[in-house]
ZAMARGU-4260 file (C-alpha; in steps of 0.2 Angstrom, whole numbers, plus 5000, padded with zeros to 4 digits):
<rodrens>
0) 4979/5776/4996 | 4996/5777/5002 | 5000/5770/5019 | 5004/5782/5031 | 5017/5784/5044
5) 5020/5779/5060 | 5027/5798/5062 | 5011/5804/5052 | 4999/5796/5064 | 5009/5802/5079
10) 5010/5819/5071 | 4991/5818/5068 | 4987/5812/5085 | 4996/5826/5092 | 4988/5839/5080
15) 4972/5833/5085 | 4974/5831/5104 | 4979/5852/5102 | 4964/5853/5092 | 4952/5846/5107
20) 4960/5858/5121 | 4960/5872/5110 | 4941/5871/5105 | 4936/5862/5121 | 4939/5876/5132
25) 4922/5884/5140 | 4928/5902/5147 | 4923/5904/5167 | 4913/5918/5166 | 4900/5908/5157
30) 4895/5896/5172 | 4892/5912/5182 | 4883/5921/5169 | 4869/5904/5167 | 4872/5898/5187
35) 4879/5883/5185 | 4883/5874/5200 | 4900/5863/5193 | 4903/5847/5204 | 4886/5850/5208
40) 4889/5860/5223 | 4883/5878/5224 | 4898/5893/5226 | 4899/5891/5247 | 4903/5872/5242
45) 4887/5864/5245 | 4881/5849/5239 | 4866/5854/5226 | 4851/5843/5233 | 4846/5830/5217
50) 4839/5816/5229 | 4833/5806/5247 | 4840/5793/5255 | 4837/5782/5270 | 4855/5775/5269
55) 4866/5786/5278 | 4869/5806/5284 | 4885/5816/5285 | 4883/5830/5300 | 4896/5843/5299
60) 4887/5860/5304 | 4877/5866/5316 | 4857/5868/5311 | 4863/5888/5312 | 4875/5885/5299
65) 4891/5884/5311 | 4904/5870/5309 | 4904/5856/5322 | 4912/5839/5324 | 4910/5828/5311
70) 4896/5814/5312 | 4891/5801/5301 | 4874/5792/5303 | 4871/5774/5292 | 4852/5772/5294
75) 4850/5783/5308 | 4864/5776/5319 | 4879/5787/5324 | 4894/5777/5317 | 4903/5779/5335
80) 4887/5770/5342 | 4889/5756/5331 | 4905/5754/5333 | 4908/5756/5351 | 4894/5743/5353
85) 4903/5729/5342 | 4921/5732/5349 | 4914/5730/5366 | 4908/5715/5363 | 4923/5710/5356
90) 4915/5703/5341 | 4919/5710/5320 | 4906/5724/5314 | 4908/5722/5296 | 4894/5709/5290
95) 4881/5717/5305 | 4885/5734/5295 | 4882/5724/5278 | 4865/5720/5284 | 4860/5736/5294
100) 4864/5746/5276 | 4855/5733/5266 | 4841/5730/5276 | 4838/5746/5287 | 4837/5738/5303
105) 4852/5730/5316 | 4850/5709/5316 | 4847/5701/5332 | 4860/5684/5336 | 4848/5673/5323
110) 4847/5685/5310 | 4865/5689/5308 | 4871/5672/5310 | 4858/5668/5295 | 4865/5683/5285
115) 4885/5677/5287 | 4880/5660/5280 | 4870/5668/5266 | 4887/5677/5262 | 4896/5660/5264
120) 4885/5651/5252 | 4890/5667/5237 | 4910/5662/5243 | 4913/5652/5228 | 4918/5660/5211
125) 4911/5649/5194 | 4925/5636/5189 | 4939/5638/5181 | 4935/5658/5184 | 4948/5662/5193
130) 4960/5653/5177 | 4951/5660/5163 | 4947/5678/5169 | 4954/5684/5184 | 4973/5675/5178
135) 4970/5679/5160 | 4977/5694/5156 | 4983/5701/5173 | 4979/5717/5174 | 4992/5731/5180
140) 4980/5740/5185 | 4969/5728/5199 | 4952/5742/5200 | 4952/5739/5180 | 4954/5719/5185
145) 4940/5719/5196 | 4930/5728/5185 | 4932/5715/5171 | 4929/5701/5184 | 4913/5708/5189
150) 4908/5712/5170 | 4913/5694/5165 | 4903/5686/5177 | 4887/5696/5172 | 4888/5680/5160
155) 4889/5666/5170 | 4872/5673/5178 | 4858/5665/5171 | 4845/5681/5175 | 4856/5695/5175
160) 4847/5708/5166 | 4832/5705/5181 | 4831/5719/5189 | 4818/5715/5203 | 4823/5718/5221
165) 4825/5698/5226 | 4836/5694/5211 | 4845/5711/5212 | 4846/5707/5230 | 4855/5689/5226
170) 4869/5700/5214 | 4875/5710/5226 | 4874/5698/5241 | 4887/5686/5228 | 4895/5704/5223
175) 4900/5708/5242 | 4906/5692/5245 | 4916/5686/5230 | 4925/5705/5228 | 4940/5701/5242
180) 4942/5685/5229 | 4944/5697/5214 | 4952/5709/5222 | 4967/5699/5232 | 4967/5685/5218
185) 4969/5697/5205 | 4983/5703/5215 | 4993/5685/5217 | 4989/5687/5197 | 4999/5705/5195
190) 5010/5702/5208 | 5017/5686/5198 | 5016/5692/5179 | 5022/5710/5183 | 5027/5711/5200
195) 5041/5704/5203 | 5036/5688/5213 | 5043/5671/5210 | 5029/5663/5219 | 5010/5661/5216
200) 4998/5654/5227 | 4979/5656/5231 | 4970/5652/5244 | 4953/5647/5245 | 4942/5658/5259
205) 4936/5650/5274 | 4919/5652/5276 | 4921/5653/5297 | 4931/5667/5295 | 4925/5686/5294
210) 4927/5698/5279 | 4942/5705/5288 | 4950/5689/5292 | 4948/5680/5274 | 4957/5696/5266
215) 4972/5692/5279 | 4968/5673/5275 | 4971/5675/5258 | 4983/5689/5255 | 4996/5682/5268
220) 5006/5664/5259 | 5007/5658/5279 | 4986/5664/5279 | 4991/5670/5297 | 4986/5686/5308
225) 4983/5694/5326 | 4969/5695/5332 | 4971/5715/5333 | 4977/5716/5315 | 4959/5706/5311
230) 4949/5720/5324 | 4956/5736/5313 | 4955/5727/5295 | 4939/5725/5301 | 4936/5744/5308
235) 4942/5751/5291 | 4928/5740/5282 | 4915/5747/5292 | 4920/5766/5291 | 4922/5763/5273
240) 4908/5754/5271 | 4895/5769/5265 | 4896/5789/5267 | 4884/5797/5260 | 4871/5797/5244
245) 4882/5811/5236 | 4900/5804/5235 | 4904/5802/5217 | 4903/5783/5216 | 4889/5783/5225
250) 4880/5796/5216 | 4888/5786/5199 | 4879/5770/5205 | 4859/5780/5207 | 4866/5788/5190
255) 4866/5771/5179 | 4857/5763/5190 | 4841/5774/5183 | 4844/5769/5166 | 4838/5752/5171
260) 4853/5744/5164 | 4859/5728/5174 | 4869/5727/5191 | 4886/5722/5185 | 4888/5737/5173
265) 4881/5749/5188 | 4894/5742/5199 | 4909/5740/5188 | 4902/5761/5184 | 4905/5763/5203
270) 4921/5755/5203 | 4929/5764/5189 | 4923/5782/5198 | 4931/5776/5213 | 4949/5771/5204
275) 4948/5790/5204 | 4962/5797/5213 | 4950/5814/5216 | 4941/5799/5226 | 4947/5782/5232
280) 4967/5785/5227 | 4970/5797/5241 | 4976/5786/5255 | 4991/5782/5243 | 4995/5799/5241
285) 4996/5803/5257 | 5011/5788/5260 | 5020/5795/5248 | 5020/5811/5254 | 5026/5805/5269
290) 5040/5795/5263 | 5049/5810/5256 | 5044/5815/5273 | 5054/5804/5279 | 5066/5806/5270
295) 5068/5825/5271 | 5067/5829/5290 | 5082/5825/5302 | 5074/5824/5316 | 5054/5817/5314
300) 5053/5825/5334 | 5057/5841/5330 | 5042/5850/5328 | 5050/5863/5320 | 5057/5854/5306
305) 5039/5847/5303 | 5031/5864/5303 | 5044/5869/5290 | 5040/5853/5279 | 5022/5856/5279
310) 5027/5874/5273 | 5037/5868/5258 | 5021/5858/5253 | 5008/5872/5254 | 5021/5884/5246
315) 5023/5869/5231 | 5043/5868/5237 | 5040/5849/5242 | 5035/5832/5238 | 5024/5835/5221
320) 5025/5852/5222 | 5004/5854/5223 | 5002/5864/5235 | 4991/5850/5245 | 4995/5842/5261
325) 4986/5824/5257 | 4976/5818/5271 | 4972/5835/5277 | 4954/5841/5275 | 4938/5836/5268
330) 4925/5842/5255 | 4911/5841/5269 | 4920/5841/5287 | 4930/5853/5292 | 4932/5851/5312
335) 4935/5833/5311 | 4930/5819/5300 | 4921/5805/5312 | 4932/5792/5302 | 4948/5798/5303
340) 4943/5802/5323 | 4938/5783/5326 | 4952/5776/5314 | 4965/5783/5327 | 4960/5777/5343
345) 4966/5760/5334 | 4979/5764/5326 | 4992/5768/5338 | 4987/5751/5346 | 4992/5742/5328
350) 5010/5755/5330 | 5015/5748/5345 | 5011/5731/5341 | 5021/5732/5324 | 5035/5744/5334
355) 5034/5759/5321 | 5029/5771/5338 | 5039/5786/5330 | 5029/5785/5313 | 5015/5785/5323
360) 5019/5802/5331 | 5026/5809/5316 | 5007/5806/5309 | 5000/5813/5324 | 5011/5827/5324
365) 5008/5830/5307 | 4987/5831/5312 | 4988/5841/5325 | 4998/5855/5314 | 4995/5857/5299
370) 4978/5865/5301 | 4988/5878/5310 | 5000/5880/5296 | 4986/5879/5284 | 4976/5894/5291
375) 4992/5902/5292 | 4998/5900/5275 | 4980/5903/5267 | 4973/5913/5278 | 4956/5901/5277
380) 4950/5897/5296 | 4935/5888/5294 | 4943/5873/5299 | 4952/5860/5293 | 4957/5842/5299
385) 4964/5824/5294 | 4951/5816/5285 | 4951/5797/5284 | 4964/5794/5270 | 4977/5801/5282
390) 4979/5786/5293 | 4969/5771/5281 | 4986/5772/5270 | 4998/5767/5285 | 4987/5755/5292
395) 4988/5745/5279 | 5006/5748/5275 | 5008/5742/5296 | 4996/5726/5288 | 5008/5723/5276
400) 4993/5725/5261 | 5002/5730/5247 | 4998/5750/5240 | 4991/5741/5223 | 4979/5736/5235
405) 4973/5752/5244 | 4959/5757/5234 | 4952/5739/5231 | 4951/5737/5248 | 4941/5752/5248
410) 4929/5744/5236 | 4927/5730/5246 | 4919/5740/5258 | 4910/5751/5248 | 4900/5738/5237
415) 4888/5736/5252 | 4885/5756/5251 | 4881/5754/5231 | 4874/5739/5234 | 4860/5748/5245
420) 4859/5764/5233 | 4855/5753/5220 | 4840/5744/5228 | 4836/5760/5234 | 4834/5768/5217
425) 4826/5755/5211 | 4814/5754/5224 | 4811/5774/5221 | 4814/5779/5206 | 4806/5780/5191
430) 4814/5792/5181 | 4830/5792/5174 | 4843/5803/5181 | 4847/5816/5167 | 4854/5834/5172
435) 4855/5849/5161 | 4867/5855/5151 | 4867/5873/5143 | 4876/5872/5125 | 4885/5888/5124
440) 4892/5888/5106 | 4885/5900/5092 | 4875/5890/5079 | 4886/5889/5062 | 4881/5889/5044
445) 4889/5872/5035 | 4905/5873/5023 | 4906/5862/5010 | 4921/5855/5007 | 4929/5861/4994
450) 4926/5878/5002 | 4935/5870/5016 | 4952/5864/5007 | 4951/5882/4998 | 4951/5892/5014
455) 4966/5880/5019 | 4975/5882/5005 | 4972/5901/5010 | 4978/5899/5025 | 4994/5891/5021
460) 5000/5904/5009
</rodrens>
């Protein structure tokens, strides 16, 4: 057989890919015609209803339908409640929250102090893991790199494929304290081999410190941080920590987890649905966005030249030209987002101490107006408002973590969320998770071959 080309494959692969998009296409009409609910939420935008949970509750509407402020509830408690109570008491929230979405209940003084050296005793990767995976290979792409890590060290677990609640327990306690350690080592790993950097360290994580501190620990080469810089790292933990059992990765982690396959895969699954930028990526879209910004307004105090930015982007004139101002509403909250609403009371804080005031008003600015434009400009007025990608993005550019680093630092968070979906379905469930799908193509008779090559030969003349 004579070798082909690399022309001839490139020709084919193109042929092919035409081939797909061509026949793949399902007409609209069609999932109105047999009521399919695509995204699984229903034509008003709601979500369709496929489970229970205990873990946590997302308020936006009024019980007669209306839309209100945003809430959010993890195991019955309002987020600003749980909040409020650690920061008055000048303590970090993140490990309390760990537990209350894990265990259902808040720890008293001797329970949480048993819980964080629990964590403490999972601080330590297998030997020589951090050489022969995490710096093996360096990934440019550091979700892909955690992923990897937490599939590779499925094998230096000695019952992984144990599903019963204590030893799935013990997997995602080691998960939620070893994934700042993939994450900010596989960083050191990318930032040396393909970023750039002429310098590679790693530090080891204190077990003293909280989650919040180690990541500033271990991302910074002096290891050194304020003590507010500390309190909002630790904030955006918390408020990232779990939101909802129907966010994609969430709903990902109930999905495989109902296979009964083993904890590594349904977590690495949840990862890559979070590398999504549709979900975890948007924080990074909305720096960029207001880079050019930046860049393309005179005068960031002149309201009217921000109005007439925000124009540009709705009308595709700006930026990536998508129509979208990033940051700016929310599939679920439409008044306010509870995130977004407590991020700020912190964030101007962290702007003054890192003298970058006038980016913070240009954000502020920004949040205050463009739900006017918006309603303006689309002529929808059920509300919109910054959701909590708007500020997360320049908090951690004001920390100095790196934008490869955005959404891993997501995940960080959200592994305690799918670590408690994932006791929860297994606590629960007993069926595996399978939806329907309608098939939609007419039922063909079968052509031979040669009748094939004949009708092509057909063709061409």
């Amino acid at each position: 057989m004579a070798k082909r080309t690399d022309f001839e494959l490139t020709t084919a692969h193109e042929n092919w890919a035409a081939l797909c998009e061509r026949e793949g296409v399902i007409e609209k009409e069609l999932y109105t015609a047999f009521q399919v609910n695509r995204g699984l939420r229903d034509l008003n935008g709601n979500g369709v209803l496929t489970g229970l949970t205990e873990i946590s509750e997302i308020v936006a509407k009024t019980p007669d339908g209306k839309p209100c402020d945003g809430q959010l509830f993890y195991r019955g408690y309002a987020i600003d409640d749980l909040i409020r109570g650690f920061v008055r008491e000048n303590r970090f929230g993140f490990e309390e929250i760990v537990y209350l979405l894990l265990f259902g209940e808040l720890p008293d003084g001797e329970q949480l102090a048993l819980f964080k050296r629990a964590l403490a005793s999972y601080l330590p990767l297998p030997g020589s893991f951090v050489r022969d995976v995490i710096m093996k290979a360096p990934s440019t792409d550091l979700m892909n790199s955690i992923s990897r890590s937490v599939l590779t060290l499925y094998a230096y677990d000695k019952t992984p494929n144990d599903t019963s609640i204590p030893n799935v327990l013990r997997q995602c306690l080691q998960l939620i304290a070893q994934f700042p350690q993939l994450a900010l080592y596989g960083y050191q790993s990318y930032a040396y081999y393909h970023g750039g950097n002429s310098s590679f360290f790693i530090h080891d994580p204190r077990p003293e410190l909280s989650m919040a501190e180690n990541i500033l620990h271990m991302l910074r080469i002096d290891g050194k941080y304020s003590p507010l810089e500390a309190q909002i790292l630790d904030l955006a933990l918390v408020i990232h920590a779990e939101h909802g059992g129907g966010n994609n990765s969430s709903f990902t982690t109930h999905v495989v987890t109902s296979s009964g396959t083993d904890t590594y895969s349904a977590i690495s699954a949840a990862l890559g649905s979070l590398k999504g930028p549709k979900h975890g990526g948007a924080n990074v879209a909305v720096c960029h966005m207001f880079e050019d910004m930046k860049a393309s307004i005179g005068d960031w105090e002149d309201e009217d030249e921000v109005k007439a930015y925000l124009q540009k982007l709705l009308r595709k004139e700006a930026f990536d030209r998508s129509g979208l101002i990033y940051g700016i509403g929310h599939a679920i909250y439409s008044k306010s987002d509870p995130r977004a609403r407590i991020f700020k009371q912190f964030v101007e804080k962290l702007a003054i101490e890192k003298g970058v005031e006038d980016q913070y008003r240009l954000y502020a600015a920004v949040e205050r107006l463009a739900p006017e434009i918006i309603a303006a400009e689309r002529q929808m007025f059920k509300g919109v408002s910054a959701n909590v990608d708007f500020f997360s993005g320049f908090v951690y550019q004001m920390l100095g973590i790196p934008e490869e680093l955005f959404t891993p630092i997501f995940a960080i968070a959200r592994v305690a969320g799918w670590s408690a979906h994932r006791l929860e379905e297994l606590i629960n469930g007993n069926k595996i998770i399978r939806p329907a799908y309608k098939a939609v193509l007419p039922r063909r008779a079968y052509v031979s071959m040669a009748e094939r090559e004949e009708s092509a030969v057909g063709t061409a003349e």
